[in-house]
N, C-alpha and C positions, 0 to 999 in steps of 0.2 A: 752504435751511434752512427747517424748519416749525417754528413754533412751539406747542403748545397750552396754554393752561393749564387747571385744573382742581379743584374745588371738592368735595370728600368732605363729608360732612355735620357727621360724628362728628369725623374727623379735623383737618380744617383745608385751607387753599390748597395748591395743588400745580403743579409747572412743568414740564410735557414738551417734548424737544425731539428734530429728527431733522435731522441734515444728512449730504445723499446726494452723492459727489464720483465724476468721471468723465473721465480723462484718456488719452490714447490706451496707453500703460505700466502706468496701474495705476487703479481705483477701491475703491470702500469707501462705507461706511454705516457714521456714529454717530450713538446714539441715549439717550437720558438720561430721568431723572425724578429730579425730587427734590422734597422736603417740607423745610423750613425749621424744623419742629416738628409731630411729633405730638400732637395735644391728648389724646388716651389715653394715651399711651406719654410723654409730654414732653421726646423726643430727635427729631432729624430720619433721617427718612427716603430711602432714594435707589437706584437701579440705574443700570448702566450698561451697553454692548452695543457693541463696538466690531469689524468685520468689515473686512480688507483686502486684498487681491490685485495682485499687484505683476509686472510681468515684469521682470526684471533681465539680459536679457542674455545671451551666450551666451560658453563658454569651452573650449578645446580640443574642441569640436564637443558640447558639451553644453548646453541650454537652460536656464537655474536662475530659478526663481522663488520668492515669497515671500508666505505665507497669513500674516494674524493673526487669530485668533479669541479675544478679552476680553471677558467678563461677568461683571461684580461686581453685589452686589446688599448694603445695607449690613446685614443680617438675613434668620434662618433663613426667617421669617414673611413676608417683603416679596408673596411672590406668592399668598399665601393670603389677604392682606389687602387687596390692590389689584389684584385679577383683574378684567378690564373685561369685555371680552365672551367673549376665547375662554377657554372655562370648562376646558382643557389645560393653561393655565397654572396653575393652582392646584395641579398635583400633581405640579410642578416637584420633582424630588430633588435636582437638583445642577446647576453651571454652569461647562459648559467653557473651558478657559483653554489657548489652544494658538498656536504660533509655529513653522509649519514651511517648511521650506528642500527646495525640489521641484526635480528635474531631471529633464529624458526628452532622448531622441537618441540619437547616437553609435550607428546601427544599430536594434539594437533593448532597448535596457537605459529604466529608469525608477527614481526612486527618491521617498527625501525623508529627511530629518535633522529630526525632533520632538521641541519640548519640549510637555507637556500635562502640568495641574493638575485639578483641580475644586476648586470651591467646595460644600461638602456643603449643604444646607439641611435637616440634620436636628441634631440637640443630643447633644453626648456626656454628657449628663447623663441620670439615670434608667436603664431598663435597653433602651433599643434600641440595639441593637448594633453595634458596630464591622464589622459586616458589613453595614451600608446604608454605610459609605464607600468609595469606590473608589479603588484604588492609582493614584499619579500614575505616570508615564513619562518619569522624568530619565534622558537622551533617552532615543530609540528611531530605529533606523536602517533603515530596508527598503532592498532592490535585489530589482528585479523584471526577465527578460529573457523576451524571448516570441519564439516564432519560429514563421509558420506556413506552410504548404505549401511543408516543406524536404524534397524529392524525395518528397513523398505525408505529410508527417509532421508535427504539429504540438507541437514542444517550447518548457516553459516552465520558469520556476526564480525560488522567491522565498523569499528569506532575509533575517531577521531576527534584530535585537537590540537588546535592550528592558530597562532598568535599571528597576525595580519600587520604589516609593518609598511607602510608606502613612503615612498624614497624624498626625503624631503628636500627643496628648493631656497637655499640663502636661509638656513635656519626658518623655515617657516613650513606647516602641513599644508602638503597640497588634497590631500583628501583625506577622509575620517579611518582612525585605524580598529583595531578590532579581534575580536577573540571569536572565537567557533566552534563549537562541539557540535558532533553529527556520529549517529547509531545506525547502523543499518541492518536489520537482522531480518534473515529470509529462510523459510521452509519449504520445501518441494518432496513430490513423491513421486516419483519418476517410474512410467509403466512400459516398458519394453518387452514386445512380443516380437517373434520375426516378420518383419517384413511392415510391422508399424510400431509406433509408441505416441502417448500421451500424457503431459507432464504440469499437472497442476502445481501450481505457487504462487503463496502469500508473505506479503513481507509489510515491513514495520519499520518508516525512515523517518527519524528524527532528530531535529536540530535546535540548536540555542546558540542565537547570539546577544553577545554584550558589545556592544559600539563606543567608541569614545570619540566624540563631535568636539570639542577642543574649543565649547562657548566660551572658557573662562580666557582662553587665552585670546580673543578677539577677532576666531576665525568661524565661520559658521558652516559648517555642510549638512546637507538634508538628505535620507533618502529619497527614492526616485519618485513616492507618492507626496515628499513634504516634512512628511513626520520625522521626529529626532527619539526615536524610542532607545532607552538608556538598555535595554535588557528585549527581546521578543524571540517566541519561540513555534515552533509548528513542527505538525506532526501526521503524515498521512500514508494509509494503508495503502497496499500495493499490490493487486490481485493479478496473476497470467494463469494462462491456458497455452503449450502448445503440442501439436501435434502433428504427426504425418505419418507417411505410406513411402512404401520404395518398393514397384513395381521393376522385373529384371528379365531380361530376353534374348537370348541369341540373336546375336546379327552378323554380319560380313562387314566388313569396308574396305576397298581396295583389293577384295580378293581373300582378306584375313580375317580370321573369327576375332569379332568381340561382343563383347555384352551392353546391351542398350538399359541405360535405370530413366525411369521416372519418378520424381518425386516429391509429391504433391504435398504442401505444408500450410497448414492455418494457426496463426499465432493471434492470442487475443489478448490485450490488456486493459487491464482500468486501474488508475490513477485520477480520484473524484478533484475536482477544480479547487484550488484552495488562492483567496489573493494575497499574494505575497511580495506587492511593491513596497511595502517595509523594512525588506529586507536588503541589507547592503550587498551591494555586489563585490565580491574581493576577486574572484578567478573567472568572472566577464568581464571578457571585455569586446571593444570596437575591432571586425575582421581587417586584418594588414593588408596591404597589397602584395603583395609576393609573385614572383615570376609564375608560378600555376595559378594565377588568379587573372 
């Protein structure tokens, strides 16, 4: 455990702390700050950051383990106002909150069972919009199976389902909530000779959503074309090509031998046009401004 404290000018005393744990099953880092009293503000101040990984064990030949990821922070402002050095934190939008349940084995399958929240750091007050908040995922399920050089062939397949939750305002929806299934399963036959390869692949990506528009209760949302479809689904094929060459040559630089590569790649895709402003948006959203923008 570290302790620091620390002294703001304007604001007042302040007490950070970090203790880092490490056991052969499972570690983790928490790590804290708080203010007792703002002397601007005249309330206390505080975050919190709590990271844990855990192996649990194995059952009918499946591995399961356990992620936690918590950070609170007790105000929209906390990391505009007490950004120390790395000057990325200050343009902090939001602070994920997630507890997920992970398995891989039994051949070749993988998955995980998630709950994930955020904490928005922006104000629903005034007119920025309910589009800087992001829909939570009470839960979300993947299974993922991959299998590769199966007689020359490398198949995979990873399906999803994902309960769509947006944060609501004074007991009231501020956007439509919504459920999600999506398949994605892809074939490839991967040709490696020396000095080239080319790698055809077909895939098959599908989805279904069920929307819940909240008429009855006296709120109206549309998708982005108008429509209010209770249930819509699509489904489209996915063809690549790629390919290359790796040309290779003695050189010098500086006086020292090294080897010069070239290597020339053409990557082709098709994915045929499908309109899909039907469909709700849950994980787009509006680009943030952030210090690399």
């Amino acid at each position: 455990m570290t302790l620091y404290p620390r002294y703001v000018s304007k604001r007042g005393p302040m007490l950070g702390a970090e203790f880092r744990y490490l056991q052969p099953n499972y570690s983790g880092q928490f790590s804290m700050e708080y203010m007792a009293r703002d002397r601007q503000l005249g309330h206390k101040r505080w975050t919190y950051s709590w990271v844990h990984r855990q192996k649990l064990g194995e059952l009918a030949g499946l591995n399961f383990g356990l992620n936690i990821n918590l950070n609170r922070a007790s105000d929209s402002d906390y990391f505009r106002d007490f950004t120390k050095v790395a000057i990325n934190e200050a343009d902090r939008t939001y602070l994920p909150q997630s507890i997920s349940l992970t398995f891989n084995g039994y051949n070749y399958w993988s998955g995980y069972l998630r709950m994930q929240k955020y904490q928005s750091l922006h104000d629903f007050s005034g007119e920025i919009p309910r589009y800087y908040y992001q829909y939570n995922r009470m839960p979300e399920l993947m299974v993922r199976g991959q299998r590769f050089d199966w007689n020359g062939f490398d198949v995979s397949t990873q399906n999803t389902i994902t309960r769509f939750e947006f944060p609501k305002h004074q007991g009231r929806h501020q956007r439509a909530d919504g459920t999600r299934m999506v398949s994605y399963n892809q074939i490839s036959y991967p040709i490696v000779r020396p000095g080239w390869y080319i790698t055809p692949k077909i895939g098959l990506h599908a989805s279904h959503y069920s929307t819940d528009w909240y008429d009855k209760q006296g709120y109206s949302f549309k998708a982005q074309s108008g429509n209010k479809e209770r249930s819509i689904s699509r489904v489209l094929p996915i063809f690549s090509l790629d390919a290359g060459m790796t040309f290779e040559r003695n050189t010098t630089l500086f006086g020292k031998p090294k080897i010069q590569t070239l290597e020339p790649r053409l990557y082709y895709l098709r994915i045929p046009y499908k309109d899909q402003a039907d469909i709700p948006l849950y994980d787009t959203s509006l680009s943030q401004f952030n210090f690399g923008t």
